[in-house]
N, C-alpha and C positions, 0 to 999 in steps of 0.2 A: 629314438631307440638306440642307434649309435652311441652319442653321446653317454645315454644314463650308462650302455654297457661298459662306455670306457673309463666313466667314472668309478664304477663298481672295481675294476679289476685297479683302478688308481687305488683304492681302497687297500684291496689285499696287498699290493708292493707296498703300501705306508705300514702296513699292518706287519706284515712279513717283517719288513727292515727293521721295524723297531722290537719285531721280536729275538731279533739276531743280536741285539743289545741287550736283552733282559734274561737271559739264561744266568746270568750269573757266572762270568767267565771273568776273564782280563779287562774286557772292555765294557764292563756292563755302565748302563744309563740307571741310575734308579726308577727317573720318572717314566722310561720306556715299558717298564712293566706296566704300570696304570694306562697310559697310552694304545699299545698292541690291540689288548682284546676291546677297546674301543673302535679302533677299525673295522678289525676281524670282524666282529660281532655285528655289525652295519653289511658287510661284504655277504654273510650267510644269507641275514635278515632279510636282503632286496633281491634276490635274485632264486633261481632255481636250487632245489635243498642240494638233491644228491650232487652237481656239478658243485657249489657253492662249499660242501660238505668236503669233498675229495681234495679241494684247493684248498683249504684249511687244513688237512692230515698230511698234505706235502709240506707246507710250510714250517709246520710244527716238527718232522723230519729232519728238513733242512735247517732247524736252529737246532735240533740236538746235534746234528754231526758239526754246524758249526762249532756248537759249545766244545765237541770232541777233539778241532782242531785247534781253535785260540786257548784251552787248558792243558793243550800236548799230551791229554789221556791215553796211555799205552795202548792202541787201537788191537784189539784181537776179538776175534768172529759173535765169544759172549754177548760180548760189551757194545757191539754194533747192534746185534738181534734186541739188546737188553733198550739199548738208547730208542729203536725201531717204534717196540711196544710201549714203552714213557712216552711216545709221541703220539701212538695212536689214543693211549688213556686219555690225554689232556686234549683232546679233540672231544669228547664224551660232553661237555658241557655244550658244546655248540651243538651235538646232534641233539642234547634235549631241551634248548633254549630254541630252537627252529622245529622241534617237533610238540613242545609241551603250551610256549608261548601264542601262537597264536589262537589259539584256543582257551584261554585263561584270561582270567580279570589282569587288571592293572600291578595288583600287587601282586601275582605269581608272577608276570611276565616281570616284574622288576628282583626277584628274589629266587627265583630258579637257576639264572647260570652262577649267580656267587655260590647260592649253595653246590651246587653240582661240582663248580671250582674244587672247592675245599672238601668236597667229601672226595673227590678223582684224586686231590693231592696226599689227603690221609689214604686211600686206598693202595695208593704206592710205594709208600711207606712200609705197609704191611704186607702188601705182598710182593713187592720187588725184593733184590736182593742186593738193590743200589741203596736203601734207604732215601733221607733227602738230597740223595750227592745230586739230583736233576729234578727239575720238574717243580719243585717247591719255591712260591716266589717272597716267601719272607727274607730267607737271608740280601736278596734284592735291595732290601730297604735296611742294608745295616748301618746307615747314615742317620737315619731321625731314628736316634733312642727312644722319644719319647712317644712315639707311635707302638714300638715294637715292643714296650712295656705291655703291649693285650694278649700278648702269646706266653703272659704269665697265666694267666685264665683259659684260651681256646688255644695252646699248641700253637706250634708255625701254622697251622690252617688257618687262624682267623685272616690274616693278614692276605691270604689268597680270596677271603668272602669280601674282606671292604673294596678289594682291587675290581674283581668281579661286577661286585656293586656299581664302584663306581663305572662302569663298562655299558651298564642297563642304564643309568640313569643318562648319561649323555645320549644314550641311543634312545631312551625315550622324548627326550627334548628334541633332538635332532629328526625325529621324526613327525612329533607333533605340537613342537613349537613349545611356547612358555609353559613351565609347570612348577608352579612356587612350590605347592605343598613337597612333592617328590624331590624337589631340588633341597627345601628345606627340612626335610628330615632328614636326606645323608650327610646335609652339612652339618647339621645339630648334634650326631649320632659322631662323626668324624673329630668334632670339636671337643666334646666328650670326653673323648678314649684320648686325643693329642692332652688334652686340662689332665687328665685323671695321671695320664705315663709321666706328665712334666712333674707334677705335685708327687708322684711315687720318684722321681731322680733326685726334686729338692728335698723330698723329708723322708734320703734315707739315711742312717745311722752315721754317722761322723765322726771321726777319730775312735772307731770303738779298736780293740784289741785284733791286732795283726799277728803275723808272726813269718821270719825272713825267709824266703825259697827259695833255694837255687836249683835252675834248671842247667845242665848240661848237654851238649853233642861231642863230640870228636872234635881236635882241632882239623881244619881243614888241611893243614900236611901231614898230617897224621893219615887220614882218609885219603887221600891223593896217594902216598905211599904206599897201603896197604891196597889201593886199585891197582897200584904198579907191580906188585907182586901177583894178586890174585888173579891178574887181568879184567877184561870188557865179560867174562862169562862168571858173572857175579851170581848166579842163580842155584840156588842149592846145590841141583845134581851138580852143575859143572863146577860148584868148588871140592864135592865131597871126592870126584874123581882125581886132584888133581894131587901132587905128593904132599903125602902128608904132612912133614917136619917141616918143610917151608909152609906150608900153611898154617901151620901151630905157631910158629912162630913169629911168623907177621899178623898173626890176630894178638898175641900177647904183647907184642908192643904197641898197639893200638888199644888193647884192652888199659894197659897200666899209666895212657894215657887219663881214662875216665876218672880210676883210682886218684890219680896225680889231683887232677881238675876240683874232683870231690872234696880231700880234703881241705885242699886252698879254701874251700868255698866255705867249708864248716869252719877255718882257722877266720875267716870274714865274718862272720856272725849266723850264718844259713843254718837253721833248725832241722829245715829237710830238705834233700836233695833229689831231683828227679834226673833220670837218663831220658833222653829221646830215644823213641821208639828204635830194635835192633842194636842200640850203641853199640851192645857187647860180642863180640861174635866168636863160638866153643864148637870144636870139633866134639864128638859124643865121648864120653868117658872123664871131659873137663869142667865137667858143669861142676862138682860139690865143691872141687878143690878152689875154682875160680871165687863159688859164692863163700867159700868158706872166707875169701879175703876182704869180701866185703861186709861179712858179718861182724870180723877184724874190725875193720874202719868205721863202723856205723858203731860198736862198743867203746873205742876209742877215742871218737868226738863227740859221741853223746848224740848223735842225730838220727835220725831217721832216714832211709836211703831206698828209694826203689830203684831199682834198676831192671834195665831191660834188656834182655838177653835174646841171641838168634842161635838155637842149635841147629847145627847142621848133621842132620844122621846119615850111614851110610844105604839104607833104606828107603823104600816109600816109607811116611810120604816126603823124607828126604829132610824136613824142616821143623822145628814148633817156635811161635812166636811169643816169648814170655815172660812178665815182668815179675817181680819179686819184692816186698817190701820187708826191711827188717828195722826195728827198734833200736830205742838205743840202748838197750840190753844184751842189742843181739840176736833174740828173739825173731823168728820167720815168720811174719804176720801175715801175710798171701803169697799164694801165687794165682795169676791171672793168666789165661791160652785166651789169647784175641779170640772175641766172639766172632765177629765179621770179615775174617779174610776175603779179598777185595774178589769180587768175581770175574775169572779170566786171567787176573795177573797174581794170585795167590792159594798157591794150591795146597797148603796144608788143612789138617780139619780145624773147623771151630770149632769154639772154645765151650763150653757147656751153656754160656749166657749168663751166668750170673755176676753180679756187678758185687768184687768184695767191697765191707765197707769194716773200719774199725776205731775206736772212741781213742782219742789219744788227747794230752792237755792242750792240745790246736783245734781242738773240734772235730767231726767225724771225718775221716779221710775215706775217700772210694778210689778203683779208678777204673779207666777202660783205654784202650788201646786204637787211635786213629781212628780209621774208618768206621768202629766202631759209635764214635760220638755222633755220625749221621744216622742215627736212628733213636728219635722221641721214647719209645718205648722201651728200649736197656737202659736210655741215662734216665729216666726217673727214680730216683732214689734219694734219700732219707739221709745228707750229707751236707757237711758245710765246706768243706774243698772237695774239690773234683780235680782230679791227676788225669791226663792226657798225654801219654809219651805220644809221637806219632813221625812219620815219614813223609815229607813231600816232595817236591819239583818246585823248582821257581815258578812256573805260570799258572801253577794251582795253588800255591802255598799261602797268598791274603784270602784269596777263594776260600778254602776249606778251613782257615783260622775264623773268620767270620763267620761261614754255617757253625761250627760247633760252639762259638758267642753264646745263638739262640738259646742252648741248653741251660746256661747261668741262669739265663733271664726267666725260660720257663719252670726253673727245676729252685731258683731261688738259691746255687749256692754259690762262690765260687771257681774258677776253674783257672789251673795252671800247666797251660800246653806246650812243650818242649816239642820240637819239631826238625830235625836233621834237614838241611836243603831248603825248608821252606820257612813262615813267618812264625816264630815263638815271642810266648808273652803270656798276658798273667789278665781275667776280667775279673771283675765284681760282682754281685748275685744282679747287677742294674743290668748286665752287660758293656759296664764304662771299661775300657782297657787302662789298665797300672800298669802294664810297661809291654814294652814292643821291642823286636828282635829280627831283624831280617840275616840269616844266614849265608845270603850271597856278600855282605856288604863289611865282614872282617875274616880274621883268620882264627879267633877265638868263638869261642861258642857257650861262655857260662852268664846265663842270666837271672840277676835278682830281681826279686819282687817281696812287695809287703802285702802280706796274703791278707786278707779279713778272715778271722776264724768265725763267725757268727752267722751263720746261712739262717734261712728261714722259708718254713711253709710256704708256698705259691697253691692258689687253688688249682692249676693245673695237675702239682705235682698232689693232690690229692683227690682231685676226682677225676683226673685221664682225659680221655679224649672224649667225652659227654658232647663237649661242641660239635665234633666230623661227626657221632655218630648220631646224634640231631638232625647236624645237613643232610647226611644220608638217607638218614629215613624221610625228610621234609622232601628229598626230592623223589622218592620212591612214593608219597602221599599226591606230590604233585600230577608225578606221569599215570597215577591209577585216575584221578579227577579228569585230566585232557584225555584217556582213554573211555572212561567211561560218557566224558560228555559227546566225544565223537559216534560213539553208541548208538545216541539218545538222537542225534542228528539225524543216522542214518534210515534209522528205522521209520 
């Protein structure tokens, strides 16, 4: 007895550890996500539920706050409570893989924790207010493309049910020895989807019609400068308190920095130019006169220019986060207020949610604003480039470059993410990266890329999230069959 108990609890330390690697941080292991809930799910299965059950919801804890330390997430009280309950959600498939399984044939007990996975992963999605920034383990696997071609059809969820899967299926073997059939239909099912993603990477469109982007941020003395002035209380209220005309004025030589950047960029060939997210920063009363200059500049080179703008009001709610795109006419083609300001660390309102899109001879342009792109349900849309200004941290910024990847791949278009501080670059509707940018590693900040103007349909981006809400009802069919058979027992 000794023994099997130490071995169980050796179980959850293998299980733990490698969960601490698959959150998707700095140090993520790809394979440690498929690995984890293989332990884990052994550790529930052999021993006592609710004991078994409670050591599983600590662990899941403790890799959220891990992931909160190794991505340096500006820790504040939301954002602890918010990481708490993403932890308790993703326990939800162990309690119904230890309450539904053993009372269930073979194929529910091998098909209940994926499903459960994926519907607890899309559940968080929708009703967090983190989107996929946790808890979702597709961007995990941002190394094999050709896997991650299936979340053209099921969303980032799918990629949480084969992981799941394969979790059951070891734990079926592991428990009762050889099982060809079981072992050979997740291989068959797994070889599949890997044939089908390679043959969607080799035969997609080649040399079809691009068109040149340049991304810009701040030069970095530029921004260094303008922190020398502002100081360390860079936060709305504490700049709007501070004197005004030195504040005006160190944002304007930082602003006619972007200007400077932009045109270079269109005298180089660049058709359109994006800012990263905030570039621009306007005390209240300088917003037309500023954009007026850019309307200027974008008439001038003939390009197309969004920019991104931070006003600062002297008001609650002190702030608005907002990007602007104008033609080469001149013409004011959107304005966008971030849908998703980050919970905890951005306190102005969002933005109404809707995602502009507009037809230009590059093909449809949309955009959305950072943190924004961690939610499946705004970026679906009906677009062949996808604009992304957005703000990072260096220990987050390959991190959330790579979640917002998935979106190309599920949404079939484009996308080019300009990123202050963190990684900018330019993917393809494959999710192959055209070109990469790390912020920390010069003193310039203008990146080109050759855009594909030609996006196209993904059945994801046309019938939703059908897969989660499949799982979810499959496993809501499940737990009423293990309820009613326990019933039929009792009586």
């Amino acid at each position: 007895m000794v023994k099997r108990l130490d071995r169980r609890w050796l179980w959850l330390a293998a299980g733990t550890l490698l969960w601490l690697f698959s959150v998707h941080g700095r140090f993520d292991v790809p394979v440690a996500a498929w690995l984890s809930p293989v332990f884990l799910l052994r550790f529930v299965r052999t021993g006592p539920a609710l004991t078994g059950l409670l050591a599983v919801w600590a662990a899941s804890v403790v890799s959220g706050l891990f992931w909160l330390v190794e991505t340096a997430v500006p820790v504040a009280p939301l954002v602890v409570v918010g990481i708490i309950a993403l932890g308790t959600l993703t326990v939800v498939p162990y309690v119904v893989d230890r309450l539904v399984t053993p009372r269930a044939g073979p194929l529910t007990g091998l098909l209940a924790f994926p499903a459960a996975s994926a519907a607890c992963a899309f559940l968080m999605t929708v009703l967090s207010p983190f989107g996929t920034a946790f808890g979702v383990p597709a961007a995990t696997q941002h190394g094999n493309l050709a896997l991650l071609q299936v979340v053209a059809v099921t969303g980032p969820y799918g990629i949480g049910f084969l992981i799941g899967w394969f979790a059951t299926v070891v734990n079926h073997v592991w428990a009762r020895g050889a099982a060809k059939r079981v072992v050979g239909s997740y291989a068959a099912v797994l070889l599949v989807l890997l044939l089908a993603g390679g043959a969607r990477l080799a035969f997609a469109p080649v040399g079809e019609p691009s068109v040149r982007v340049a991304g810009i941020s701040p030069d970095t003395s530029v921004t260094r400068e303008l922190r020398g002035v502002i100081g360390d209380d860079f936060t709305a209220r504490g700049v709007v308190e501070q004197d005004r005309q030195a504040v005006r004025a160190a944002f304007a030589k930082a602003n006619d920095n972007l200007l400077t950047r932009t045109r270079e960029a269109a005298q180089a060939g660049a058709r359109i130019v994006i800012w990263s997210e905030q570039a621009a920063n306007l005390l209240e009363g300088d917003e037309e006169a500023f954009l007026g200059r850019v309307t200027a500049l974008a008439r001038e080179q003939r390009i197309y220019v969004q920019a991104a703008v931070y006003h600062f009001l002297p008001a609650e709610p002190y702030a608005a986060n907002r990007t602007y795109l104008f033609g080469p006419d001149g013409a004011r083609l959107w304005r966008y207020d971030k849908s998703h300001p980050i919970p905890g660390l951005e306190s102005y309102p969002a933005g109404p949610g809707v995602v502009p899109v507009v037809d230009t001879p590059y093909g449809r342009l949309a955009t959305v604003t950072c943190f924004d792109a961690d939610f499946p349900e705004l970026m679906r849309v009906d677009a062949d480039i996808m604009i992304v200004p957005a703000r990072d941290w260096a220990e987050i910024g390959p991190v959330h470059s790579q979640k917002a990847n998935l979106r190309s791949i599920e949404n079939g278009y484009a996308m080019i993410r300009q990123a202050e501080f963190g990684v900018s670059g330019a993917f393809d509707a494959r999710g192959r990266s055209l070109t990469m940018h790390d912020h920390g590693g010069s003193e310039r900040h203008v990146v080109f890329s050759d855009v594909p103007t030609g996006g196209g349909a993904t059945p994801y981006r046309l019938i939703g999230d059908v897969f989660a809400w499949a799982c979810l009802a499959g496993v809501a069919v499940m737990i009423a069959l293990a309820v009613r058979k326990r019933r039929v027992r009792t009586q």
